[in-house]
N, C-alpha and C positions, 0 to 999 in steps of 0.2 A: 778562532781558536778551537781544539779539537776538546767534543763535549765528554767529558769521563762521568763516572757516578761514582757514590759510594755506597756500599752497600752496607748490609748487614755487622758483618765479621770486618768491626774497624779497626781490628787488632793487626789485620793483613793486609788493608787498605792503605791506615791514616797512621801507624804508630807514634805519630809525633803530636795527633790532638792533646794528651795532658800537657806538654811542655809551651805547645801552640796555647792551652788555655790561660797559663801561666803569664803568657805575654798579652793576650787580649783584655785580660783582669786589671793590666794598664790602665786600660778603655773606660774599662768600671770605676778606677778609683779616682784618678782626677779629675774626670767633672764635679762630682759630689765633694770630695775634699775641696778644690775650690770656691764651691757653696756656701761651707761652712767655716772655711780657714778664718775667712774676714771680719767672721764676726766678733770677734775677739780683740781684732785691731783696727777698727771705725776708728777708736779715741787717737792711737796715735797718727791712722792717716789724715783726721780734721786737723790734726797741731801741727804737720809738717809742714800739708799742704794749703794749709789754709781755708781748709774746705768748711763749708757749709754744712747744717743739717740734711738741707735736700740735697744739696748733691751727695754728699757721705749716705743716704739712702740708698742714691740712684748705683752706685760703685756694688751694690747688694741684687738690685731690683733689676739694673739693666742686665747682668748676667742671668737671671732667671728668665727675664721673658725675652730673651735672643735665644735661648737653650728649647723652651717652652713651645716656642715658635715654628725651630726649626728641626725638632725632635725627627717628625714623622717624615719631612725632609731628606733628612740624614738616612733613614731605615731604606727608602725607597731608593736612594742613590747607591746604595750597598747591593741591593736585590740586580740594578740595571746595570753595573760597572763593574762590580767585583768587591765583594766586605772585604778583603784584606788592601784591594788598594785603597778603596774610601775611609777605611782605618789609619791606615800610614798617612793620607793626604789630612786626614782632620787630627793628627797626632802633632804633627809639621807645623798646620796653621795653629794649633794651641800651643805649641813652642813661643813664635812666633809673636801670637797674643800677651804670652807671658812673661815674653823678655820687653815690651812697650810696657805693659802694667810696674815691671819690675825699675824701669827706667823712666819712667813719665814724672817731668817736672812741673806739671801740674795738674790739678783736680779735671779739667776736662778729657786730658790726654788719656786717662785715667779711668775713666769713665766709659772714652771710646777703646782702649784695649781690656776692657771687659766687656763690650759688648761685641768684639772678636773672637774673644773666649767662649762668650755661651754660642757662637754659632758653632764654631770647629766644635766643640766641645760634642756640639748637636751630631755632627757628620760622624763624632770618634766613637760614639757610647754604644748606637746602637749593634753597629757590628758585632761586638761582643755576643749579647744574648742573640743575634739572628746568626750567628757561628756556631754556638752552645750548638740551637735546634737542628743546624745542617750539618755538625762532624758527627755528631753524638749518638749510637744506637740509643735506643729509648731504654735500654738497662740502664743505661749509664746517665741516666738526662738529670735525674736526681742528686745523684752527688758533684755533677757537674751544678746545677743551680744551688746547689750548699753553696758551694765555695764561691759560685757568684753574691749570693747573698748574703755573706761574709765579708768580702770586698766592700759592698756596698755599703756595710754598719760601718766595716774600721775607718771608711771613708769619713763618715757624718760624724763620729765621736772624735777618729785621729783630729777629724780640721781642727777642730776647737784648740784639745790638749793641743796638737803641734802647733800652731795660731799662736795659744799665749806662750809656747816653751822660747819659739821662734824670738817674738817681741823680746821675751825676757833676758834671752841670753845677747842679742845683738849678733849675732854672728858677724865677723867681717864690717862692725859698725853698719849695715844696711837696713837694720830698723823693721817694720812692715814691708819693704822690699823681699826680703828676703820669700816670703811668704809664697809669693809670685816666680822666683828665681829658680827656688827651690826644684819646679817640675822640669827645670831643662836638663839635669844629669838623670833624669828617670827618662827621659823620651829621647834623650841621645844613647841610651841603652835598649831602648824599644824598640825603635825604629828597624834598626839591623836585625835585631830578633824576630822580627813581626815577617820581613824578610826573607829568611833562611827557615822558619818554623811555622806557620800558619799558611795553608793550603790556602788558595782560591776557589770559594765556593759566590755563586748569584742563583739570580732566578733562572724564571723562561728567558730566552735569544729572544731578540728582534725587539723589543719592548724599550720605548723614550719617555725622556722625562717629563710630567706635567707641569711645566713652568706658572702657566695662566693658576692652572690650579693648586700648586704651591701659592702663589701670592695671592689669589682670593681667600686660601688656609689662614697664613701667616697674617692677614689683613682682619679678619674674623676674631684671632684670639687677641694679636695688639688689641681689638677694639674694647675686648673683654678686659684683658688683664692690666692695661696701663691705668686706666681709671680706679681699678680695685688697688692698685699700689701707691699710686701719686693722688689720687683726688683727696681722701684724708689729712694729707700732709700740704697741701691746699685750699682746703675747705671749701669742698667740693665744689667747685665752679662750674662755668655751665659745659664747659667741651667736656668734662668726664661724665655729667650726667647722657649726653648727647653722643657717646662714644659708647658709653653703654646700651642705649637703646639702639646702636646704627650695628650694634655684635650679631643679635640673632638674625638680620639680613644679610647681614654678610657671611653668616655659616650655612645657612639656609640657601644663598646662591650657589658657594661653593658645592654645597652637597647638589644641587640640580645639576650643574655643570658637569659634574662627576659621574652623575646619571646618563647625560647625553652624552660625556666621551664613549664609556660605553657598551651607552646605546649603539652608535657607530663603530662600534669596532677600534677606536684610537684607544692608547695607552691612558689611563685614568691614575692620579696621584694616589686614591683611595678607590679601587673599583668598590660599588657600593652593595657589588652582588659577592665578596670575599667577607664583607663584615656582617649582611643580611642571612649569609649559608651558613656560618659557624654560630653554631648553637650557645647562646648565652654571650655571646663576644663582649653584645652592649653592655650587660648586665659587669662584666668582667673590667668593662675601663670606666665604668661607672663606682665599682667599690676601689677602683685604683686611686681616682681623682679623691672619691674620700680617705683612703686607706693613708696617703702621704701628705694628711694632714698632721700630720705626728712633725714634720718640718719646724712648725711655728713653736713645739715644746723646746728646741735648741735653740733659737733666741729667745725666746722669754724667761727661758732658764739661767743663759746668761746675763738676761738683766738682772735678776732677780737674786743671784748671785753675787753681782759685782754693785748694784744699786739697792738690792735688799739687806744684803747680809754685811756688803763691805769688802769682799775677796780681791783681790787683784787677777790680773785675766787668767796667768797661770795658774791658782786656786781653784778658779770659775773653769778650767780645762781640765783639772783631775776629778772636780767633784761630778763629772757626768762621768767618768771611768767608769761605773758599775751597770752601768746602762752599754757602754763598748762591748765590758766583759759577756753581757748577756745577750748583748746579738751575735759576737761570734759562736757561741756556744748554741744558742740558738737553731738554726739550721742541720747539726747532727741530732739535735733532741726531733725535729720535726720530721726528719728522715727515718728514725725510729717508732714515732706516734701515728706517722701514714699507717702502720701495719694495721692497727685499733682503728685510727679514726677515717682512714682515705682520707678523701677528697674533703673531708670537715675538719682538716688540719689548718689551713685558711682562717677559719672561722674562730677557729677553738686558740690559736693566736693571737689574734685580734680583742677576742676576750682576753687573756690576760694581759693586753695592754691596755684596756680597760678597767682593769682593778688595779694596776699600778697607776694610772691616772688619776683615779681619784685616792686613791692612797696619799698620793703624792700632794693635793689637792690638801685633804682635813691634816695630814702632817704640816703644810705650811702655816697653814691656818692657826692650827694647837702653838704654834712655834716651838717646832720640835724638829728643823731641818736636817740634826745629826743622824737622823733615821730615815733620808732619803736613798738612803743606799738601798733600801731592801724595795721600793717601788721603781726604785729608774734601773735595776735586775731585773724584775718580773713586765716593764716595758720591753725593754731590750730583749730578753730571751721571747718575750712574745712576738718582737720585731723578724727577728732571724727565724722564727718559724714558721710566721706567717708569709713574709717576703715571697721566698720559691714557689712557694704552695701557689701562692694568688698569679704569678708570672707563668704559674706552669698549665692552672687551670685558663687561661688566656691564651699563651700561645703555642701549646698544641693541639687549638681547636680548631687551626687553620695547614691549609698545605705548607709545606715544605719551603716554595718560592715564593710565598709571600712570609716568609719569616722575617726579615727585613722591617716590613710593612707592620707587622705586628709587633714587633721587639719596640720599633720607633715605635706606637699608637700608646703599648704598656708605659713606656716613658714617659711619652710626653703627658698622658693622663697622670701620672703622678706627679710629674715636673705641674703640670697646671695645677693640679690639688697642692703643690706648696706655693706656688704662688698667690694661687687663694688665699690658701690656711693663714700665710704671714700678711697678706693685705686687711682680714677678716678677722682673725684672731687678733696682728696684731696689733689693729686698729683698737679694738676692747681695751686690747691692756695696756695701750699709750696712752688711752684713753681715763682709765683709771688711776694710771701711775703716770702721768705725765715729766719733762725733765723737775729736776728739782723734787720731786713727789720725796714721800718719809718711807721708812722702814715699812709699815703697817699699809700704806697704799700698793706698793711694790708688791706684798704679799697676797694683797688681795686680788690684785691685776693678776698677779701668777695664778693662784689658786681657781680663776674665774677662767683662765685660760685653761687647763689642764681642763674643766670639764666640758669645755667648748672643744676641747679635740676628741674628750673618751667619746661624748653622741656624736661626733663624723664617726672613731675609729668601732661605735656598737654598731651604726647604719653600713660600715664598709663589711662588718662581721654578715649581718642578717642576708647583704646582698652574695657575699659567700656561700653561705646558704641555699639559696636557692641556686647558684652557679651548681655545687656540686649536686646537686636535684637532675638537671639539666646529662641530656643524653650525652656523653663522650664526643669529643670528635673522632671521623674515621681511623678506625686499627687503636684505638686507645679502648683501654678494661679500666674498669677501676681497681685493678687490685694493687691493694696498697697505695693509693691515690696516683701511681707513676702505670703512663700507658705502654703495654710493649706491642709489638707489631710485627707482623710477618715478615718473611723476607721481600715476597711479593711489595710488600708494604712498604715496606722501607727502600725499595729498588726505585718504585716509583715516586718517593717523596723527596729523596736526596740524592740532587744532583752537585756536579763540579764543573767550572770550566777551566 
């Protein structure tokens, strides 16, 4: 296929990227809305289906760590084939996934069409932000990652509200069905759009897939993450303990292996010399993995909610509204604050989702919940401003064609920090507030958890920090934390095929 670029002046090039964003933002919201929708309706998929506690877990956990898994997967399949077809192709398979989940007559079937979900989900996400970085002059990158990072909140707060509006009303008698059903009039709309409006942009030619090292990846974090989700709810046995110590050999290979592709010149899943050149990268999916510890605050808020206070789900889906409100809002305040603070907008975020954490935290405690509106605000608006800032400081510290590669690595490091967050956090507060637990245990479980996320979200701050210390990457300035770049620059970082 005949190779084009885009240059500079996307006004004359791409006219159609805001409309193309419009459709990619698809990309952005239903994996994350399906994250959070279910949480809400556990109760009525264990009544219908008869399910179990562990399995009603697994229907939560096996979409995380298929998603988790297959993050950087998904980035890297976009860079070698094309983001808009690997978009469409993992839009298809999450259709797909959703109409099994949506029809499955029982808990295992159930189980396995969410664990369909978080792969496609994996292939659909990344595209988006590795499209962001290849339509976008770098004027423009910033209010393009607004609006991505806005997608993102209405996703995590919509799941919930929509979750218990859904359950509540029944629509069409389909119960928690519904919930599931719901994305196929979104992605029979997509589809076509994605189609007609979103250019084909990848990497370099010639370049195949690392299969061996996709599955020593994928092999490394199962090893990591299934233990920290199901061993608790196990009591801890010995293959989780033994699964856990077999993770750092097997990430440890993969990164050798990765080394010697290469080394030789073969195509590498992660070349280890694109994450080694970009200044501060580790440092960058290291405050991600903590940064999206804020995950495990959305369930335990709906326990705490619906087991502390007594709400029923749709209750427990308004009363995080203020926290929605402030991540969409969010994102224009942090667009504004770049001018004062650059590149310590990140940071300066991340703080005040640490004083709404513990705000949030001595308000439970005093029992005084009618005043959680003003901390799950000052979460939320720290969420939306940190969000961009920390994606942006990340993946424009790499080229161009490996945007893919980076969009998936941002991902899946925060997809793995909530997998974490809700294996570790919410082992604590099952822990404290066990089923059955009273009012007063419930609160203290929650209260214990909020400040188990603000030290992830002050250490994801401090590593911020130091990220914007760190040199730019190439044709990036700091002014106003958003890099602009030459034409030269920009000629030779974005391509199309």
């Amino acid at each position: 296929m005949k190779s084009l670029t885009i240059h500079t002046d996307a006004h004359a090039t791409d006219p159609r990227r805001w409309p193309a964003l419009a459709v990619l933002l698809t990309g952005t919201l239903l994996p994350p809305l399906d994250f959070f929708i279910v949480n809400v309706t556990l109760p009525s998929i264990r009544a219908d289906l008869h399910a179990s506690a562990d399995v009603a877990q697994l229907v939560v956990s096996v979409y995380a760590m298929a998603y988790a898994v297959t993050l950087i997967l998904g980035g890297r399949l976009g860079d070698i084939y094309g983001r808009r077809r690997t978009f469409i192709a993992g839009m298809l398979g999450f259709g797909l996934a959703s109409t099994i989940c949506g029809l499955a007559d029982s808990a295992a079937l159930l189980v396995i069409g969410r664990l369909l979900q978080g792969i496609s989900a994996a292939v659909m996400a990344p595209q988006s932000l590795a499209s962001i970085h290849a339509l976008f002059p770098a004027s423009e990158k910033g209010r393009a990652l607004s609006l991505y990072a806005a997608t993102f909140g209405l996703a995590a707060v919509g799941g919930q509200l929509l979750g218990g509006l859904l359950v509540s009303t029944d629509l069409w008698h389909t119960g928690w069905r519904s919930v599931f059903l719901i994305n196929l009039p979104v992605i029979l709309l997509a589809v076509p759009a994605a189609l007609v409006l979103v250019r084909e942009t990848k990497g370099a030619s010639g370049e195949g897939m690392d299969y061996p090292g996709a599955l020593l990846l994928a092999l490394g974090v199962l090893a990591l993450v299934v233990p920290l989700i199901e061993g608790r709810e196990h009591g801890w046995p010995w293959w989780s303990l033994a699964l856990l110590m077999l993770s750092p050999a097997l990430l440890g290979a993969f990164w050798r292996y990765e080394k010697h592709r290469e080394r030789t010149g073969v195509s590498a899943l992660v070349p280890p010399s694109v994450i080694t050149a970009a200044p501060g990268f580790r440092i960058g999916l290291l405050a991600a993995v903590m940064f999206y510890a804020l995950a495990a605050f959305f369930l335990t808020f709906a326990v705490y909610q619906q087991a502390g206070l007594g709400q029923n789900a749709l209750a427990a889906g308004l009363a995080i509204l203020p926290l929605g409100i402030g991540q969409l809002l969010g994102p224009t305040c942090g667009l504004r604050l770049s001018r004062w603070l650059g590149s310590s907008v990140a940071a300066f975020g991340m703080g005040l989702e640490v004083v709404g954490l513990v705000l949030a935290a001595g308000l439970a405690v005093r029992g005084k919940p009618f005043l959680l509106h003003l901390p799950l605000f000052l979460i939320g608006i720290g969420q939306g401003i940190a969000l961009p800032a920390l994606v942006r400081l990340n993946v424009d510290r790499v080229d161009a064609r490996w945007a893919g590669l980076a969009a998936g690595s941002v991902s899946a490091a925060m997809q793995l920090g909530a997998a974490l967050a809700v294996a570790l956090v919410g082992g604590v507060f099952f822990s404290l507030a066990p089923d059955g637990a009273g009012t007063d245990e419930v609160t203290s479980g929650f209260a214990v958890a909020c400040l188990m996320i603000g030290m992830a979200m002050g250490t994801a701050a401090i590593l911020c920090s130091r990220l914007a210390a760190t040199a730019p990457a190439p044709g990036m300035t700091q002014e106003g934390g958003i890099g602009f770049q030459t034409t030269a620059d920009n000629n030779n970082r974005h391509g199309n095929a």
